[in-house]
Biopython code that builds the backbone (N, CA, C, O; Angstrom):
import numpy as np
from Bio.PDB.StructureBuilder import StructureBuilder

atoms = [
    (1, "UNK", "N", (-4.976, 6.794, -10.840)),
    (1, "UNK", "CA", (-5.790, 5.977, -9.994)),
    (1, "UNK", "C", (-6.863, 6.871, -9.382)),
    (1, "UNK", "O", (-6.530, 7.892, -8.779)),
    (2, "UNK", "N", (-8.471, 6.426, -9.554)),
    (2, "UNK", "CA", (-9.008, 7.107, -8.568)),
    (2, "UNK", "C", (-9.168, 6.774, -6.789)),
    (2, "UNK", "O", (-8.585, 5.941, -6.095)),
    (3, "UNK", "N", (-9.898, 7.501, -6.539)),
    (3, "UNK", "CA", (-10.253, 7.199, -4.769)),
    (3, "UNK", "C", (-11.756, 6.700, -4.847)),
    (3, "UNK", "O", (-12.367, 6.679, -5.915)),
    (4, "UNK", "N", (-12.266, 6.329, -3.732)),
    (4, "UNK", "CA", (-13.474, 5.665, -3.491)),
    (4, "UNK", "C", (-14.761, 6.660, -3.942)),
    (4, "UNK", "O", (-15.854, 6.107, -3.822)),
    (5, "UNK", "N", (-14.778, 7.437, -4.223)),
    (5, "UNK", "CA", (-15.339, 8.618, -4.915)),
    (5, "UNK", "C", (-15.443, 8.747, -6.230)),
    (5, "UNK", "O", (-16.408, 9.400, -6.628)),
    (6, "UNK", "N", (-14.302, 8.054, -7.453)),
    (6, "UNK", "CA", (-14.062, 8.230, -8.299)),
    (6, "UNK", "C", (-13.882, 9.468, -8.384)),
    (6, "UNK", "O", (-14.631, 10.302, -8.893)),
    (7, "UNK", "N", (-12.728, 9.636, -7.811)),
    (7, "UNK", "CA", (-11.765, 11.110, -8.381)),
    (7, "UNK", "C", (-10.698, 10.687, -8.474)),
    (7, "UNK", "O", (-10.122, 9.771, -7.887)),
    (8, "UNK", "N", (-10.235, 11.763, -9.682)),
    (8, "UNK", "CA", (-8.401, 11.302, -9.560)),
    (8, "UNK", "C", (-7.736, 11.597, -8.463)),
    (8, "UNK", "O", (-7.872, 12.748, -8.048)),
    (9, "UNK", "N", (-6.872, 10.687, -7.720)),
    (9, "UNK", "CA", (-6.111, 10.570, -6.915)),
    (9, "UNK", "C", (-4.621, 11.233, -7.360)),
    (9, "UNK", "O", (-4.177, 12.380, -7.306)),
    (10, "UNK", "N", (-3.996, 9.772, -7.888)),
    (10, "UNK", "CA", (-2.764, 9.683, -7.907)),
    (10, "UNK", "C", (-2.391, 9.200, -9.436)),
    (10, "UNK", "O", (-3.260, 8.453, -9.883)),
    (11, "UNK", "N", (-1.741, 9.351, -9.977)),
    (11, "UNK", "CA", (-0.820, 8.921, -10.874)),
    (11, "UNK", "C", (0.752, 8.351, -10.982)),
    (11, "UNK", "O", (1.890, 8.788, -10.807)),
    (12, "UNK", "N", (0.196, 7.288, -11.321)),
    (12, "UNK", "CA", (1.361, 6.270, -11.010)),
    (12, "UNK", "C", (1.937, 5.735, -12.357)),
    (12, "UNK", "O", (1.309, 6.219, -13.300)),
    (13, "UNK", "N", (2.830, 4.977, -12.706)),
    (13, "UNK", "CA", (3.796, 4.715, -13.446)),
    (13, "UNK", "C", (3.965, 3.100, -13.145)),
    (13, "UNK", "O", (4.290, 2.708, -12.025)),
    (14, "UNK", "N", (3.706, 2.158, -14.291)),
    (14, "UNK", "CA", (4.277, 0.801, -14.023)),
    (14, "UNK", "C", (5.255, 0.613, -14.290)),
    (14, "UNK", "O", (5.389, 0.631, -15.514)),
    (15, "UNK", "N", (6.211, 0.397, -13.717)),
    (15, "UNK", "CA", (7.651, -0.187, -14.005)),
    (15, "UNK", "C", (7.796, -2.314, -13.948)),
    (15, "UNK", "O", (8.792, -2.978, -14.235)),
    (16, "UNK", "N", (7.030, -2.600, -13.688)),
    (16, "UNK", "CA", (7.365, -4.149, -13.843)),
    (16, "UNK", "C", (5.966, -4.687, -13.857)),
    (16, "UNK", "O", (5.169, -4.282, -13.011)),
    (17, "UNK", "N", (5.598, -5.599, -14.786)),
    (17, "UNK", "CA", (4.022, -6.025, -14.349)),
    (17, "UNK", "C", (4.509, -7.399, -15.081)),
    (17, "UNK", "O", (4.845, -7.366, -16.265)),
    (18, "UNK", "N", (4.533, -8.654, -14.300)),
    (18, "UNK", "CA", (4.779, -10.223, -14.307)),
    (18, "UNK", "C", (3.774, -10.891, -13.799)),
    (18, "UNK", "O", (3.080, -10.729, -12.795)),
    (19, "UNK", "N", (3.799, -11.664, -14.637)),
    (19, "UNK", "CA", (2.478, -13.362, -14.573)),
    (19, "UNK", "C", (3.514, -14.219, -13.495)),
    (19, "UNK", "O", (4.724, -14.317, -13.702)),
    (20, "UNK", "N", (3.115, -14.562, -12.816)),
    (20, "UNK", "CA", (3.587, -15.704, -11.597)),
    (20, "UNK", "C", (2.881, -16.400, -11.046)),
    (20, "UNK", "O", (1.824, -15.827, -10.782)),
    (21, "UNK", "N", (2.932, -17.622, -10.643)),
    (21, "UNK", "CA", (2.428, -18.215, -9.795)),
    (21, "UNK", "C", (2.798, -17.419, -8.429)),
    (21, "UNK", "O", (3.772, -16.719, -8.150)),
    (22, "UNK", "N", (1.367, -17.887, -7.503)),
    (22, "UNK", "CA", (1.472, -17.844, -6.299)),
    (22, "UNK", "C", (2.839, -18.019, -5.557)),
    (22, "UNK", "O", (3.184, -17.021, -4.925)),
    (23, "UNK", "N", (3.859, -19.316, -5.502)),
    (23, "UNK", "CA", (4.420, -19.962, -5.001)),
    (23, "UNK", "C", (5.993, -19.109, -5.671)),
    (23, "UNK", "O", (7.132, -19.521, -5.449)),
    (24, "UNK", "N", (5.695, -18.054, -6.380)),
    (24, "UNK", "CA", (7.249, -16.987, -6.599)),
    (24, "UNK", "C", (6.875, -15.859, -6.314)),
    (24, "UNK", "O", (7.361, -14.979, -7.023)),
    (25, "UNK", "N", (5.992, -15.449, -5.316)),
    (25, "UNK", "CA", (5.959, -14.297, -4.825)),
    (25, "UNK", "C", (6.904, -14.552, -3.613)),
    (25, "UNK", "O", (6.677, -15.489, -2.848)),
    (26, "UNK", "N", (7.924, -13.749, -3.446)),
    (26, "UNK", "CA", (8.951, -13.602, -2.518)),
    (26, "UNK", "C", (8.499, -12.479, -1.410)),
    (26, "UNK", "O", (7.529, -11.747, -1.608)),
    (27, "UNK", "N", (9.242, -12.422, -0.315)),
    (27, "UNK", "CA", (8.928, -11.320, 0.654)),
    (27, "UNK", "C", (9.339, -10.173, 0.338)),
    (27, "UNK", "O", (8.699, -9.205, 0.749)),
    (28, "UNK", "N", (10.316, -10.008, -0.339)),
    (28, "UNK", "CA", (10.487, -8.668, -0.672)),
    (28, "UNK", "C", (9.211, -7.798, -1.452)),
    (28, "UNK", "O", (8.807, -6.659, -1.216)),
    (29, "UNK", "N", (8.735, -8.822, -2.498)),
    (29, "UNK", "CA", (7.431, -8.242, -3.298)),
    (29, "UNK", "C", (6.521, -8.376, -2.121)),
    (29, "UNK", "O", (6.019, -7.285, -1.847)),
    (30, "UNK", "N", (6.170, -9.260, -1.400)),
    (30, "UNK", "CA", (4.868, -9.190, 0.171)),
    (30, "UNK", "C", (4.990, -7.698, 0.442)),
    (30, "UNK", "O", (4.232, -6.747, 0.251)),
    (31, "UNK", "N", (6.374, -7.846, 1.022)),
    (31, "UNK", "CA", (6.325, -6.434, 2.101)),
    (31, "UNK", "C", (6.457, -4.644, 1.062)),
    (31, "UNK", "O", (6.392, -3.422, 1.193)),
    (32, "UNK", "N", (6.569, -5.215, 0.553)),
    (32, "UNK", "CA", (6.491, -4.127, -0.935)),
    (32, "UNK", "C", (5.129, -3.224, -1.473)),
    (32, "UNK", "O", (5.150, -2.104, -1.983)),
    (33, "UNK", "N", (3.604, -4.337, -1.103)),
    (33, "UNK", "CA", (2.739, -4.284, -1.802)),
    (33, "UNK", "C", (2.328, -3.183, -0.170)),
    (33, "UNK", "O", (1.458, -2.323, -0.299)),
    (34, "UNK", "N", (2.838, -3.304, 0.840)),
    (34, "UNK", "CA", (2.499, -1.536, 1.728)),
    (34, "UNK", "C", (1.297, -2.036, 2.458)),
    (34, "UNK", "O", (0.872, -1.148, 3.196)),
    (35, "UNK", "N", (0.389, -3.453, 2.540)),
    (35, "UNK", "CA", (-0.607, -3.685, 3.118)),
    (35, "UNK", "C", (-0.070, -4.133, 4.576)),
    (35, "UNK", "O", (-0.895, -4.152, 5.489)),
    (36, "UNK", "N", (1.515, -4.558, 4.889)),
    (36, "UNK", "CA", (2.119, -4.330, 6.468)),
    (36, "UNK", "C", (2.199, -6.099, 6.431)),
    (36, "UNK", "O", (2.009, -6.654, 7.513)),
    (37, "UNK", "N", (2.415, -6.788, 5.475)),
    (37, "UNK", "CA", (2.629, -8.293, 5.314)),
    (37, "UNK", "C", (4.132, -8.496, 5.821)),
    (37, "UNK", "O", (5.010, -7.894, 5.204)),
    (38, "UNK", "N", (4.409, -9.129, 6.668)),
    (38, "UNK", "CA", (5.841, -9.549, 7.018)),
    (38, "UNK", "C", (6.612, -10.242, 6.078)),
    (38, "UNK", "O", (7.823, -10.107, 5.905)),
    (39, "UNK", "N", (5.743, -11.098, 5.393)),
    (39, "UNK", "CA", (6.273, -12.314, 4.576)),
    (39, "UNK", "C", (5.991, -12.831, 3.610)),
    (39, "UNK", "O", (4.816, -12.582, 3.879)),
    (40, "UNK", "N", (5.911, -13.429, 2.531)),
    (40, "UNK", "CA", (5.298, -13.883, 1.192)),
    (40, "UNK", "C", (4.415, -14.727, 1.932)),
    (40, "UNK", "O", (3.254, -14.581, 1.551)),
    (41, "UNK", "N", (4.570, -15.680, 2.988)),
    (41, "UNK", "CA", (3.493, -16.968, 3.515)),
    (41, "UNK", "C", (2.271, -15.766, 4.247)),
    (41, "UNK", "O", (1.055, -15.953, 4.267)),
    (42, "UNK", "N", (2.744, -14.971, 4.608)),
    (42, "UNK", "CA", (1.610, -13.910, 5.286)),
    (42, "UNK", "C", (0.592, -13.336, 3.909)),
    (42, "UNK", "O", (-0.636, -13.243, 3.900)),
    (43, "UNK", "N", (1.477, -13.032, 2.896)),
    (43, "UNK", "CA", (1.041, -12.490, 2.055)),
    (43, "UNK", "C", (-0.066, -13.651, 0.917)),
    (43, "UNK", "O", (-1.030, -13.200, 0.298)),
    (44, "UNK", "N", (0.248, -14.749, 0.877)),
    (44, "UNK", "CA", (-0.237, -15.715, 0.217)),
    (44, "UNK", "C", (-1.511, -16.290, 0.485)),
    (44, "UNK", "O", (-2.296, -16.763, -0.337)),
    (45, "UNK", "N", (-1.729, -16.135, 2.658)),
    (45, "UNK", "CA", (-2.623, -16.722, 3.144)),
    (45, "UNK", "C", (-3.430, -15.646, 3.233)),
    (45, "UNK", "O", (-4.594, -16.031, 3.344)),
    (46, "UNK", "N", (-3.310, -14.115, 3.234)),
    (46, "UNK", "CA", (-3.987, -13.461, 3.024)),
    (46, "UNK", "C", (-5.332, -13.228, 1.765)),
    (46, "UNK", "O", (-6.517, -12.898, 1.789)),
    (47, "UNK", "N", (-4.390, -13.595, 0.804)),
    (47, "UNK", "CA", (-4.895, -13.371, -0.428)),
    (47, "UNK", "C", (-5.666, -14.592, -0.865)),
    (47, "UNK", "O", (-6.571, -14.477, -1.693)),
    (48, "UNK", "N", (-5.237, -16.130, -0.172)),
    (48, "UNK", "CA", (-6.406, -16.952, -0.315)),
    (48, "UNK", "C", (-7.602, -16.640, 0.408)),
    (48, "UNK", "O", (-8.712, -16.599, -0.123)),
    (49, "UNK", "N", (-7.425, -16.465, 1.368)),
    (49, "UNK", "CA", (-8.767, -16.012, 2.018)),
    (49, "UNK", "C", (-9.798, -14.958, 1.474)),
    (49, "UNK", "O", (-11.013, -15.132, 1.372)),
    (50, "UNK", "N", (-8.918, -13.566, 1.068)),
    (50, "UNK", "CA", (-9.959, -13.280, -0.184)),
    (50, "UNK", "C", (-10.637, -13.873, -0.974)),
    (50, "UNK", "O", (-11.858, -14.026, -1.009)),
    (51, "UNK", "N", (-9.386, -14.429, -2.018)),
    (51, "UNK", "CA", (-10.298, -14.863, -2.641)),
    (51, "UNK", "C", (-11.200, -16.310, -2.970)),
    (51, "UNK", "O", (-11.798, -16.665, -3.986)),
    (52, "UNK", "N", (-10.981, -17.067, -1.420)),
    (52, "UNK", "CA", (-12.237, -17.603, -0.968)),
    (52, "UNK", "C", (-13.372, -17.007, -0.371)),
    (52, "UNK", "O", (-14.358, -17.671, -0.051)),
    (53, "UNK", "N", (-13.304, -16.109, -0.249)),
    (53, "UNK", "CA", (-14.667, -14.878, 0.761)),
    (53, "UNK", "C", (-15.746, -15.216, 0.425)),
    (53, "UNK", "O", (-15.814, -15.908, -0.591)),
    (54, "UNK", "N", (-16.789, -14.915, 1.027)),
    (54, "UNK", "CA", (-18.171, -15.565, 0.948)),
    (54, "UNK", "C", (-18.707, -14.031, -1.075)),
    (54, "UNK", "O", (-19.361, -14.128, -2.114)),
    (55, "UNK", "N", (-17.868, -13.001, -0.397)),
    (55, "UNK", "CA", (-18.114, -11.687, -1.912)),
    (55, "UNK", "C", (-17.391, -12.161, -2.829)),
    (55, "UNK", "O", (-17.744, -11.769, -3.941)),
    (56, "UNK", "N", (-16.410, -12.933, -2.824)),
    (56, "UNK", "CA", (-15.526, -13.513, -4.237)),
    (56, "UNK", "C", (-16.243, -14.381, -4.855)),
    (56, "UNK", "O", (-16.203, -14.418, -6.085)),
    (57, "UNK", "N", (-17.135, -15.352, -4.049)),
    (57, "UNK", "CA", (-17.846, -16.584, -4.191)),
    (57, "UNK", "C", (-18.974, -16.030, -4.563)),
    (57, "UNK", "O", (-19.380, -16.423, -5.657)),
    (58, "UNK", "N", (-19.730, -15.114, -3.928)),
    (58, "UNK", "CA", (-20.918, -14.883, -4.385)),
    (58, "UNK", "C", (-21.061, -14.240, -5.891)),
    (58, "UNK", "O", (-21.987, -14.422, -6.682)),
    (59, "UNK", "N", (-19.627, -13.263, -6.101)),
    (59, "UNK", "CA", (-19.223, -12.377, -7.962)),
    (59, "UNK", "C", (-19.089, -13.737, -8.607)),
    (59, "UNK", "O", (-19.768, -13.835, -9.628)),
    (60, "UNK", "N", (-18.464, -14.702, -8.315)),
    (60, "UNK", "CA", (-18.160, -15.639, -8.921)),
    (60, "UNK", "C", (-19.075, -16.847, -9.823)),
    (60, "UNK", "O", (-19.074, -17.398, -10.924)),
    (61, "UNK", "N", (-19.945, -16.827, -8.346)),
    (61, "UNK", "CA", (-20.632, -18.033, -8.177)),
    (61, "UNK", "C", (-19.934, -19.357, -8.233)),
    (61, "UNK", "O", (-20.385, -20.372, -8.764)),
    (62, "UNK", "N", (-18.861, -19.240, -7.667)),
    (62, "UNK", "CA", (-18.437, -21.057, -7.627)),
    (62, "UNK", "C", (-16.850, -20.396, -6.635)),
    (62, "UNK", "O", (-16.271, -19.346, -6.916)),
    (63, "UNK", "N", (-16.581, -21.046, -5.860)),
    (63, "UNK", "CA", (-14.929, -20.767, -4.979)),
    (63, "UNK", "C", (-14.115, -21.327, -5.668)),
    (63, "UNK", "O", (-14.138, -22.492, -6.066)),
    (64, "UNK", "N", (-13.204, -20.371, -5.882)),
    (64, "UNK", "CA", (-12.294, -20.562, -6.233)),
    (64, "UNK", "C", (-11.289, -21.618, -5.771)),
    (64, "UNK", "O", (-11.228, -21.891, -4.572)),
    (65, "UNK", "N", (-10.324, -22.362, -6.859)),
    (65, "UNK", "CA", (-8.859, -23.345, -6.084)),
    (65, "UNK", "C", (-8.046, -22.447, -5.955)),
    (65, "UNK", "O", (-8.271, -21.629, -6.847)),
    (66, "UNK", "N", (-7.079, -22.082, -5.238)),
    (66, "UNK", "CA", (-6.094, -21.494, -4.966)),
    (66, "UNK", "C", (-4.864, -22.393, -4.375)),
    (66, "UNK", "O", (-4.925, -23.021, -3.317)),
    (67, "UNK", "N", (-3.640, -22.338, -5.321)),
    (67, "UNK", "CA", (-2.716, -22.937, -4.818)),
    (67, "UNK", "C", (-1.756, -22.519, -5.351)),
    (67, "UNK", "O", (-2.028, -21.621, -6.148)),
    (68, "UNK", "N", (-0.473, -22.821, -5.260)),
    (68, "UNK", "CA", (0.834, -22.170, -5.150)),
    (68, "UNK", "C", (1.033, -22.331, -6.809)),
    (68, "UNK", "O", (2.074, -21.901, -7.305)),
    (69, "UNK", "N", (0.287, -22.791, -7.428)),
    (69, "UNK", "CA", (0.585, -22.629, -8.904)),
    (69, "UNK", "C", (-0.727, -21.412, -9.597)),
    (69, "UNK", "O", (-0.971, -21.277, -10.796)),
    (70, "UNK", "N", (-1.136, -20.956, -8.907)),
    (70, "UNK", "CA", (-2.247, -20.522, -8.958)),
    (70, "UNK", "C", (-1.746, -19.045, -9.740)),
    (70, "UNK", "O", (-1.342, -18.184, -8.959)),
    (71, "UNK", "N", (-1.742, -18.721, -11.079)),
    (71, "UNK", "CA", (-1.669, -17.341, -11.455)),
    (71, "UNK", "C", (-1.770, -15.963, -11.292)),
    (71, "UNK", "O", (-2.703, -15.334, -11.791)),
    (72, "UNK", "N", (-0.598, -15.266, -10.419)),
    (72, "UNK", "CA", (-1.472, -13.573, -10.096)),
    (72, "UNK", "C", (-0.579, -12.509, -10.808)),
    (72, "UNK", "O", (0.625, -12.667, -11.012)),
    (73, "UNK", "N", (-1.137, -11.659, -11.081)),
    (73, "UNK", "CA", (-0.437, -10.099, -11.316)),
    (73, "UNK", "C", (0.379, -9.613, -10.856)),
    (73, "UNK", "O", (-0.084, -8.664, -10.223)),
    (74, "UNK", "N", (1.566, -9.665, -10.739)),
    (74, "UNK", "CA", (2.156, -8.949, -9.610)),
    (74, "UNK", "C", (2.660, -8.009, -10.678)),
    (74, "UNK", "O", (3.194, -8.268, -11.756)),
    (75, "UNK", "N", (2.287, -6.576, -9.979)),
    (75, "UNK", "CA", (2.863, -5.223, -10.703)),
    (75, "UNK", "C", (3.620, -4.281, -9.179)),
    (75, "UNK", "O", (3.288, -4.191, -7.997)),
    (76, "UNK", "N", (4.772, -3.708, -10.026)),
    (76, "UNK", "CA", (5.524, -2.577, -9.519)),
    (76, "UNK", "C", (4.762, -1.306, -9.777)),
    (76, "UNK", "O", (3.869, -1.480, -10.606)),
    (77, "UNK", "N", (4.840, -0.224, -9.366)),
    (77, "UNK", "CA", (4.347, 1.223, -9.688)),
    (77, "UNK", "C", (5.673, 2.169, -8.996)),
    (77, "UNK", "O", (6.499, 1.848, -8.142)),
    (78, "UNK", "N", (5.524, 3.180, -9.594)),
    (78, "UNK", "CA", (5.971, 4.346, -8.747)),
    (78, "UNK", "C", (5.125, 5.672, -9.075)),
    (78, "UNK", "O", (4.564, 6.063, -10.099)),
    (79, "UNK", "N", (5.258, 6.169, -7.860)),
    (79, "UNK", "CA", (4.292, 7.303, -8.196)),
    (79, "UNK", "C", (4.659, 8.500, -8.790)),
    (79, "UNK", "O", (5.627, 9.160, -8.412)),
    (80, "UNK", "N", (3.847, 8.842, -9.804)),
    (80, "UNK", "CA", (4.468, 10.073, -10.405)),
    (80, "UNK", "C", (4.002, 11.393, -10.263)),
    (80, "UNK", "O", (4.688, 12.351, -10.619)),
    (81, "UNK", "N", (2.676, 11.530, -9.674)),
    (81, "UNK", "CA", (1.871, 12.458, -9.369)),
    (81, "UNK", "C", (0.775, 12.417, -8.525)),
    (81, "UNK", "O", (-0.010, 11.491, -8.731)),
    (82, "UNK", "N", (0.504, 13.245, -7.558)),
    (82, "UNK", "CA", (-0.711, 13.251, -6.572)),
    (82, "UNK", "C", (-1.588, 14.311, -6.755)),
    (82, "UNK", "O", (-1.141, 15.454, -6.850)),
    (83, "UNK", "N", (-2.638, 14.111, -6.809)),
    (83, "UNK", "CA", (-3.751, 15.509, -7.437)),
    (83, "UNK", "C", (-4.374, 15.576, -5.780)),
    (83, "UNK", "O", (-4.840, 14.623, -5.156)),
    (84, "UNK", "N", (-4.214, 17.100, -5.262)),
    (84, "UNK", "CA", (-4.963, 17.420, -4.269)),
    (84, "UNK", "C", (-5.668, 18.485, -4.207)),
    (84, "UNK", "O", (-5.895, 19.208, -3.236)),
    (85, "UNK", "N", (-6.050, 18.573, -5.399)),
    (85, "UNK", "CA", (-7.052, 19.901, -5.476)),
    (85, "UNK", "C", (-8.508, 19.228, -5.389)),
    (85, "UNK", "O", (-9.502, 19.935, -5.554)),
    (86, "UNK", "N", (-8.601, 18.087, -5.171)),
    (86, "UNK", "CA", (-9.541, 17.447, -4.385)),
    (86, "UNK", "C", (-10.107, 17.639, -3.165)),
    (86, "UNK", "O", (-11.288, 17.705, -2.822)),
    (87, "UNK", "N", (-9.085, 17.719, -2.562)),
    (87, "UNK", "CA", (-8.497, 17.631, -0.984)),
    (87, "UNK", "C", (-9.122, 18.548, -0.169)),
    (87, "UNK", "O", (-8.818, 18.625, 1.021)),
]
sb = StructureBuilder()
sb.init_structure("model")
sb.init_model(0)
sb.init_chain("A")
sb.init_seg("    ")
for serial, (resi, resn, name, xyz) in enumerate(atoms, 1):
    if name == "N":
        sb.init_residue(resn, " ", resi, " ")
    sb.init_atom(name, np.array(xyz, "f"), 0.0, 1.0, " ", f" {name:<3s}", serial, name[0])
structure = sb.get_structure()
């Protein structure tokens, strides 16, 4: 992965990457993803609001539907390496 710089950061490892609807993201995966979400409903209303944003809409050109059948990525990682000769 890089950083906002495009440098290598980190190197990570996917261990699970699943197609789901919105509406089977559980809290364990919410509070998992490290952004400080209490709950899958925290985590859900978050992520509509992205991606209703006036910058989703404008890349888009049209807003998005978002609803609990609504298709996302959900991936696991673990990290396998951190490069800090950046640093």
């Amino acid at each position: 992965m890089l950083d906002s710089a495009g440098r290598r950061d980190v190197t990570i490892e996917l261990v699970d990457v699943r197609v789901v609807p919105m509406k089977d993201v559980d809290d364990d995966f919410a509070r998992a993803e490290g952004r400080g979400y209490s709950d899958a409903a925290e985590w859900k209303s978050a992520h509509e609001e992205f991606f209703q944003s006036q910058g989703v809409n404008a890349y888009l050109g049209r807003t998005p539907a978002i609803d609990g059948d609504t298709l996302v990525v959900a991936q696991r990682f673990r990290v396998v390496e951190t490069d800090s000769s950046d640093q």
